[in-house]
C-alpha atoms as one frame of an Amber mdcrd trajectory, in Angstrom:
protein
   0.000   0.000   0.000   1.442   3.461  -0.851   2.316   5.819   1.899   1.068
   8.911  -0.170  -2.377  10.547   1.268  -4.911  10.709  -1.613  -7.190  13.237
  -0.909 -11.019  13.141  -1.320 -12.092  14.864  -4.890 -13.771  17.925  -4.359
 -17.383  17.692  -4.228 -18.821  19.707  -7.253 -20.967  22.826  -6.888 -24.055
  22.434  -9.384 -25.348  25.641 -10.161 -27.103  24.561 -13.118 -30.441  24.394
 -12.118 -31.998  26.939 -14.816 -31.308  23.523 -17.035 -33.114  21.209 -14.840
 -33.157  19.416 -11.212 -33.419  16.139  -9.903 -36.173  14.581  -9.233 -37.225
  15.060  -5.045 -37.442  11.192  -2.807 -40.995  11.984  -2.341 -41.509  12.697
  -6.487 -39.389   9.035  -7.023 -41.586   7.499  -4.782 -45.029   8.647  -6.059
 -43.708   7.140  -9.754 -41.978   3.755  -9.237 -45.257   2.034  -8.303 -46.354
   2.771 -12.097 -43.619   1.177 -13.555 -43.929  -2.126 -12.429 -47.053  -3.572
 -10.368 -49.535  -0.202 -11.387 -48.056  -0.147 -14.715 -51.800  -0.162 -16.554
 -52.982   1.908 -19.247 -55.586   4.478 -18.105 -57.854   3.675 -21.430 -58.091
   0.640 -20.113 -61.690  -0.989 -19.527 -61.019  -2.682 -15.712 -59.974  -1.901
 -12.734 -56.325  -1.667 -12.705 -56.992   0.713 -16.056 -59.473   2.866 -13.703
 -56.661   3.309 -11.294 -54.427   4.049 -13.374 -56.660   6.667 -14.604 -57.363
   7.947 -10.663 -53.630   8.371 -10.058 -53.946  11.150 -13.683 -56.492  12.640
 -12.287 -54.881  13.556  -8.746 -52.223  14.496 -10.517 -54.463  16.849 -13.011
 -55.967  18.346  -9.899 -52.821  19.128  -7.970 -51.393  20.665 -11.514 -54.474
  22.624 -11.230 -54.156  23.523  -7.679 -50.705  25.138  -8.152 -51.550  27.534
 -10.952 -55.085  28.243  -9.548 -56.582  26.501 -12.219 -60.762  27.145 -12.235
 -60.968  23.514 -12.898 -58.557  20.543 -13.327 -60.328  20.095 -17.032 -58.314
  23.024 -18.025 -55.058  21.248 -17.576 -53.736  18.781 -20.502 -50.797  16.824
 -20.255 -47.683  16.766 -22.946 -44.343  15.813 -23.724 -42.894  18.805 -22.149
 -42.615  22.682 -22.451 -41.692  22.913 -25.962 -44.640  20.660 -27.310 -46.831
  22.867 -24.755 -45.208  26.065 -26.438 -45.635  24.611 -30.053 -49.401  23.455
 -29.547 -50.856  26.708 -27.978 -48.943  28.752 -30.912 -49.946  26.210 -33.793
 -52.899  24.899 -32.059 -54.433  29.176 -32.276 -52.839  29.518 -35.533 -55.471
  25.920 -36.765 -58.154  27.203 -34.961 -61.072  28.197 -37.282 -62.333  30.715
 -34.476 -59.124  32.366 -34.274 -59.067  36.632 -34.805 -56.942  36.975 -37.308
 -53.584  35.759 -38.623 -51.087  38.321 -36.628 -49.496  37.601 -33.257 -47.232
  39.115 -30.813 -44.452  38.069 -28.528 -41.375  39.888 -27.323 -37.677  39.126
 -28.469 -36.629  37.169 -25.380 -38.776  34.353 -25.762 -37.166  30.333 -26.116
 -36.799  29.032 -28.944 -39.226  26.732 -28.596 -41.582  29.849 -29.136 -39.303
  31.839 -31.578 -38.888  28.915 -34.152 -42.475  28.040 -33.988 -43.107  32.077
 -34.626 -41.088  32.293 -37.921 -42.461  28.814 -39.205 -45.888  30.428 -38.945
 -44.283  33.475 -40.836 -43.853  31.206 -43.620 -46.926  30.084 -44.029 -48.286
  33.841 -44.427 -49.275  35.144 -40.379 -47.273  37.904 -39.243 -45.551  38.346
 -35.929 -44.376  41.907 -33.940 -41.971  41.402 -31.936 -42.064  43.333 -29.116
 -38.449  45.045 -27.633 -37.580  44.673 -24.124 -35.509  47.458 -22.130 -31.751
  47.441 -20.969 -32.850  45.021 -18.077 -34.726  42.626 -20.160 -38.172  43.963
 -19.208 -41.240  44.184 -21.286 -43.215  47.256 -21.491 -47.003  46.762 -21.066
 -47.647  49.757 -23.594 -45.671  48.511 -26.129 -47.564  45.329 -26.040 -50.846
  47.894 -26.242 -49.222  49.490 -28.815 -48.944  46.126 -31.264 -52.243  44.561
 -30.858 -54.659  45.217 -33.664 -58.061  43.768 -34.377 -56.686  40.228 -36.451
 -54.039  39.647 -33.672 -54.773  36.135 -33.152 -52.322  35.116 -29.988 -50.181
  37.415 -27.429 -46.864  35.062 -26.431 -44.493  36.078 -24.234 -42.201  34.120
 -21.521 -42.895  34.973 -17.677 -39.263  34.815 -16.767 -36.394  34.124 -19.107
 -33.853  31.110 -18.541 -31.064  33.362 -19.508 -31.381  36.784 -17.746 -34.133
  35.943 -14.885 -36.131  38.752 -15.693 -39.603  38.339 -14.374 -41.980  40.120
 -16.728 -44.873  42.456 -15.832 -47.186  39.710 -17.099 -50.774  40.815 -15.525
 -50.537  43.845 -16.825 -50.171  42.474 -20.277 -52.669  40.315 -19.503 -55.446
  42.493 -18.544 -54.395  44.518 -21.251 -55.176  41.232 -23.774 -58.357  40.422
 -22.181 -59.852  43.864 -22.475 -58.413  43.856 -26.052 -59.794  40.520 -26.124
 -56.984  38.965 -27.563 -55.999  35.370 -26.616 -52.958  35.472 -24.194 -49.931
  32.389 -23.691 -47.861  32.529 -20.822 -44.594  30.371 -20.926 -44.361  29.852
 -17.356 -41.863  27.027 -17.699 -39.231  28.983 -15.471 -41.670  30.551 -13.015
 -44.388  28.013 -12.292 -43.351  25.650  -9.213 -40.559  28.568  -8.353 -42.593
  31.551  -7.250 -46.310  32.192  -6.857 -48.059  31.935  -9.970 -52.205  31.849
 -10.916 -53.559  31.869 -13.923 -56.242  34.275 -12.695 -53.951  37.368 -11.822
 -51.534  37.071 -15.138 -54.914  36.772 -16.875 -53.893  34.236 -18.916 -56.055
  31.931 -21.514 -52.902  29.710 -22.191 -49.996  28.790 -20.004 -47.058  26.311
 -20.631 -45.697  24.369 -17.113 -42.606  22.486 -17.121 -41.869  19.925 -13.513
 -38.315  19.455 -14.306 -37.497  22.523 -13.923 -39.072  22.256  -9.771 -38.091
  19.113  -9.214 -40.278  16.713 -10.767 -39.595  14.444 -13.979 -38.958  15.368
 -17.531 -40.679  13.929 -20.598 -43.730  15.468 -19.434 -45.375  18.696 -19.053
 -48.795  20.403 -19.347 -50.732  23.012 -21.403 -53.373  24.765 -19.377 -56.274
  25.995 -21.920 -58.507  27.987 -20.159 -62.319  27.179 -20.772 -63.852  28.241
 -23.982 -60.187  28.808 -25.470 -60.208  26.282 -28.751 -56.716  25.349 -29.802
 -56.660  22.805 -32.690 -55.015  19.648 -31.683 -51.431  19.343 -32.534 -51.655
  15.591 -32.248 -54.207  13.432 -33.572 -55.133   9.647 -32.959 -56.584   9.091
 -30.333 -59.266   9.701 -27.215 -56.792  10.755 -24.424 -56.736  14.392 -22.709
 -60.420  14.659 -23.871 -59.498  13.921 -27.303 -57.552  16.732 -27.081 -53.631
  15.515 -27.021 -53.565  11.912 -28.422 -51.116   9.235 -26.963 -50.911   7.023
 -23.907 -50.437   8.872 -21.174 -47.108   8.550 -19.452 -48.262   7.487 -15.814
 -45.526   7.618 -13.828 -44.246  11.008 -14.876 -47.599  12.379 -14.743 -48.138
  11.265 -11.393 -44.495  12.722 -10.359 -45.748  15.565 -12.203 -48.453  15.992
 -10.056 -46.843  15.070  -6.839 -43.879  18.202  -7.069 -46.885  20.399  -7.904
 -48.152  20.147  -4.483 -44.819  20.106  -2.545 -43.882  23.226  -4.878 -47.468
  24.300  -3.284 -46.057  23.379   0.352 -42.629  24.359   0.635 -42.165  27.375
  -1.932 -42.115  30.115   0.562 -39.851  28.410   2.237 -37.688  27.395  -0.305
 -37.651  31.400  -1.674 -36.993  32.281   2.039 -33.539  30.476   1.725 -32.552
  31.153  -2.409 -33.604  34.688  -2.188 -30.218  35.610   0.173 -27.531  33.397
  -1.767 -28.968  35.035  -4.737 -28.632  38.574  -3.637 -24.840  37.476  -2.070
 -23.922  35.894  -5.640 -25.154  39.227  -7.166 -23.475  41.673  -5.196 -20.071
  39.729  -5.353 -20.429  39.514  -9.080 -21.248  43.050  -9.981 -17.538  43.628
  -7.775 -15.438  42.092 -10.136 -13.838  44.123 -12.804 -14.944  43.651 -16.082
 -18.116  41.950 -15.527 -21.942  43.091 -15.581 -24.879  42.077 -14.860 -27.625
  40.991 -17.204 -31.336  41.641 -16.111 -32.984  43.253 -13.856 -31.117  43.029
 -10.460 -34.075  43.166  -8.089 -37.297  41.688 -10.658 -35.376  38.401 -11.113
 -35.797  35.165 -10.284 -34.929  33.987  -6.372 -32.634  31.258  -8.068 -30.883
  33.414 -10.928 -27.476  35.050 -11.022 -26.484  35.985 -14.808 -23.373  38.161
 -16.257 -21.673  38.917 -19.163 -17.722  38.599 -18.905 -15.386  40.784 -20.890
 -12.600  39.117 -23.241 -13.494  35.807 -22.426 -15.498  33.006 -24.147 -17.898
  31.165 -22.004 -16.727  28.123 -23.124 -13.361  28.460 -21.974 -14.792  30.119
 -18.657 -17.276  27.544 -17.817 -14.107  24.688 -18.567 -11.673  26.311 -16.531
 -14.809  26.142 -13.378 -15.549  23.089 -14.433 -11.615  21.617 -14.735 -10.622
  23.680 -11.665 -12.749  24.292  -8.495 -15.318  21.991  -9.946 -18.477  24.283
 -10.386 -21.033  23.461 -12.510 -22.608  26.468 -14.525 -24.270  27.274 -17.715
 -24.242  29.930 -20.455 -27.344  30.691 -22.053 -29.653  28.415 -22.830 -28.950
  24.405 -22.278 -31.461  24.103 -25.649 -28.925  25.301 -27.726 -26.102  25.764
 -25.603 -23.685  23.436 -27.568 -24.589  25.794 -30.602 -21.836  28.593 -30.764
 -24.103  31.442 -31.884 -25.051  35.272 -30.481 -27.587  35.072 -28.040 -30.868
  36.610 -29.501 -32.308  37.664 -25.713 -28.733  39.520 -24.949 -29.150  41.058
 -28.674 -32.534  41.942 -27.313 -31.167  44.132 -24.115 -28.095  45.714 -26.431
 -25.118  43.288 -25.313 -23.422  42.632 -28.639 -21.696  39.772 -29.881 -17.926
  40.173 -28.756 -19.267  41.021 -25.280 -22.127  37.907 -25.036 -19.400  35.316
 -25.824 -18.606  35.284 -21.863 -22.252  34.785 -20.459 -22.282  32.950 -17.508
 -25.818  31.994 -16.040 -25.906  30.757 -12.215 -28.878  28.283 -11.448 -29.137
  27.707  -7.759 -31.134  24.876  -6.493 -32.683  22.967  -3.630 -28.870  21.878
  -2.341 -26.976  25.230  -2.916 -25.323  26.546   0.530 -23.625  29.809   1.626
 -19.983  27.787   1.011 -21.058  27.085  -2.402 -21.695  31.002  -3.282 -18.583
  31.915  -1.447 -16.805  28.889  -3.429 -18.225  30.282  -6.755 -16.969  34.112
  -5.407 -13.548  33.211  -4.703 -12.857  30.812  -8.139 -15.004  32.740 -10.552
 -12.196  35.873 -10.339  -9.123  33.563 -10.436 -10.466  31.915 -13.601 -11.430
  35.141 -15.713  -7.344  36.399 -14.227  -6.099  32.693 -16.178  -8.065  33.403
 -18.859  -7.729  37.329 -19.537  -3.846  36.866 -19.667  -4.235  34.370 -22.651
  -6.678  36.277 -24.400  -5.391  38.578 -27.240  -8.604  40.974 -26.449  -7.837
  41.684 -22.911
């Protein structure tokens, strides 16, 4: 046996969690039942199939309960945020009682709205896109300002994965409804993370996404208020009402269900404890030279720390964390964040490319500590240092 000490590897920080988080015990728990002995189809004609159909329908109602739903009929299960996205934008855009054929959404939206958007702008609707401020934020008027009488569909995203930002979205929404134009609320980064109903954003449409508060992925939900008609975006079959056709994925739906209502129990609590690491994170960021901000610093999500880095690439910068002191980070968006090109939402708030090259975004989670944050503060400045002295820009 060798007489040299091998020391333990350093545990990693994961400040990721604008990506995704793990699934909670309790969420586990609730699904493994329905992969083996409760495993039944809920179109099934027996008993096991009506149980199987029970365990949707708790889960429907605590989706419901979360969002403040008026009924759990409102809520229909997908694949996920960006089928939830896709379907209320295509599913308006095949409706025979839609307005019109123009629609609105802002320039910091996902892509799984902004791709949609120009494929409809092929096939003849138009879309305004709406600007945003230096902080990322919408203006209400300027939402005002682009609605006209054939605007079929209002988009816009309540809080962006990449700068936090968390929109005045009630305002826009009672601006909508007394326009009476349809309004869709990606709430994929808000929903299960701070207080969200349906009835004070005034929404008619509103995408949720559980792995993003600690329930599975592979499964997500579109609520559709009642007397909203969005034309199916896939056919086949009887499920969701005949609404979204396929057999239902029980297990996720029922860990779906079952992070809804912790979300519903501990979310006060868990903003209680984010809230402060976040603010810490912020202030010791906005100290180093050469670094700013990006987003609102006070409207922003209770998990969210994001910056823009001068002279370096995020790729080397999130390495070097990575390689180093072992912190786990992101830049941008984890959709497209393998795909080396200028970030349309820091376009949207004037950082240019050059500058947007060194985005760093900061997820913190459920398991993020004051040591972590104070980890992150004392590596992040030595890694930019090693970096800026290779860099011909600095």
């Amino acid at each position: 046996m060798s007489d040299v000490a091998t020391s333990d590897p350093i545990k990693p920080v994961f400040v990721d969690y604008q990506a995704t988080t793990p699934c909670l015990p309790e969420v586990v728990e609730a699904m493994l039942p329905f992969f083996t002995e409760r495993f039944h189809n809920p179109q099934s004609d027996h008993p096991s199939g009506e149980e199987a159909m029970d365990a949707v329908e708790e889960a429907r109602r605590d989706v419901a309960a979360l969002i403040g739903a008026a009924s759990p009929r409102e809520i229909i299960f997908t694949s996920g945020a960006t089928e939830s996205n896709n379907w209320a934008l295509r599913g308006i855009a095949g409706s025979p009682r839609r307005r019109g054929r123009h629609f609105v959404t802002s320039q910091i939206e996902h892509f799984s709205v902004t791709q949609p958007m120009k494929s409809l702008e092929q096939q003849g609707f138009e879309v305004t896109y709406v600007p945003v401020d230096a902080d990322g934020v919408v203006d209400p008027a300027s939402v005002a300002g682009a609605l006209r009488d054939d605007t079929a569909l209002v988009s816009m995203i309540h809080a962006s994965n990449e700068i936090g930002v968390i929109e005045p979205l009630a305002e826009v929404g009672r601006i909508c409804r007394d326009a009476g134009a349809p309004f869709h609320v990606d709430a994929s980064n808000t929903v299960g993370t701070i207080p969200f109903d349906v009835r004070t954003i005034n929404a008619d449409l509103v995408t949720v996404s559980p792995h993003l508060f600690y329930g599975p992925k592979g499964v997500g939900a579109l609520y559709c208020r009642r007397g909203v008609r969005v034309a199916p975006l896939l056919e086949g079959g009887v499920q969701e009402d005949g609404r979204r056709a396929g057999t239902e994925n029980v297990p996720a739906i029922v860990g779906f269900g079952r992070a809804c209502a912790i979300a519903a129990r501990e979310m006060e609590a868990r903003m209680g404890r984010l809230v402060p690491l976040r603010d810490a994170l912020l202030d010791g960021v906005r100290d180093l030279e050469g670094v700013r901000v990006t987003g609102h610093l006070t409207q922003r999500l209770p998990n969210h720390v994001s910056c823009v880095v001068d002279h370096v690439e995020s790729e080397s910068l999130l390495l070097a964390l990575a390689m180093g002191p072992a912190i786990f980070a992101a830049s941008g968006t984890a959709c497209s964040g393998r795909e080396k090109k200028q970030s349309p939402v820091l376009e949207a708030i004037g950082i240019g490319a050059g500058l947007d090259s060194g985005s760093l975004v900061f997820g913190l989670g459920i398991d993020t500590t004051a040591e972590d944050v104070a980890r992150i503060l004392r590596e992040l400045p030595k890694a930019i240092a090693q970096l800026r002295a290779l860099s011909p820009l600095a």
